[in-house]
C-alpha positions in Angstrom: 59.1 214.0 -67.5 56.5 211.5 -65.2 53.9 213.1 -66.6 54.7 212.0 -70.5 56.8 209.5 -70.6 55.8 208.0 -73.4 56.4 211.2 -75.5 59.7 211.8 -77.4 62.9 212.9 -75.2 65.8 212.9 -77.4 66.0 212.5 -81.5 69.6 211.6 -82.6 71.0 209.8 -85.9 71.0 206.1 -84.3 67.3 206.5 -83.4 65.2 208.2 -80.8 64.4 208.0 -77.0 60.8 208.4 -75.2 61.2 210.7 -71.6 60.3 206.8 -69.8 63.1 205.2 -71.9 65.7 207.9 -71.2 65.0 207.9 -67.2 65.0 204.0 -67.2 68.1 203.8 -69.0 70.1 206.7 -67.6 69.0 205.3 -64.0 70.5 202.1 -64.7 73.4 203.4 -65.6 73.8 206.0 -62.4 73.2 202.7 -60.1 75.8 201.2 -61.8 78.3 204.7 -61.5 77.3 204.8 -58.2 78.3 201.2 -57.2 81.8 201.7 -59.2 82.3 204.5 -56.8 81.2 207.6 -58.6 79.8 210.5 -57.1 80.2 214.4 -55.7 84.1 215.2 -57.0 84.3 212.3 -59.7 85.3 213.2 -63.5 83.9 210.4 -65.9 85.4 210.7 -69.4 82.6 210.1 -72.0 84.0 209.5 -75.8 80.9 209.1 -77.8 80.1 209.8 -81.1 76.6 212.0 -81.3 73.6 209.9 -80.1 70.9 208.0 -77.7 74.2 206.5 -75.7 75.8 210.0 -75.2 72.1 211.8 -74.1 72.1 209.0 -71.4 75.3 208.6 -70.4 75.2 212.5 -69.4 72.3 212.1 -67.7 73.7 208.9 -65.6 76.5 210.5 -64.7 74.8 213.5 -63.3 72.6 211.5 -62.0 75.2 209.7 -59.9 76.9 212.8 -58.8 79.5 212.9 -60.8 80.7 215.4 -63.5 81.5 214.3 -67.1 83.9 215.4 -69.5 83.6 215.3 -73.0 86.2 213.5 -75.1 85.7 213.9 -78.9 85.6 210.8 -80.6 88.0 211.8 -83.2 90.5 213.3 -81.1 94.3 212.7 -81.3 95.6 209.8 -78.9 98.3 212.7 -77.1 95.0 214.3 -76.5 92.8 212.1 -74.9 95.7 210.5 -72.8 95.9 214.1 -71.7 92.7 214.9 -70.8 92.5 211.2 -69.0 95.4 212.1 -66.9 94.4 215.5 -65.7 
């Protein structure tokens, strides 16, 4: 949110986020989706374990247009390679 961004976005084990911190960081991270080639009709796979990273990573990825699918950090290799194929 502009209007607080010094007020606390996201609380998560490794630590917490302010709205300004979250928007800088998950902007960064679109611009840099965006120049790999991601946008309207791209899957990114994101395998993160619960935290600040995972909060912005969504966000970047919306951000750039592009959909995300989850991949649980603890899932079997046959799994992921599955879900990475598709």
């Amino acid at each position: 949110m502009a209007a607080v961004p010094d007020a606390v976005a996201v609380i998560a084990p490794d630590g917490e986020l302010t709205y300004g911190e979250l928007a800088a960081r998950s902007n960064a991270l679109a611009r840099e989706l965006i120049a790999a080639g991601v946008g309207p009709e791209s899957a990114v796979g994101l395998c993160f374990e619960r935290g600040t990273a995972m909060v912005v990573a969504i966000h970047a990825v919306l951000a750039s247009g592009g959909q995300f699918v989850p991949i649980a950090p603890d899932s079997p290799p046959g799994r992921v390679h599955h879900v990475v194929q598709t």
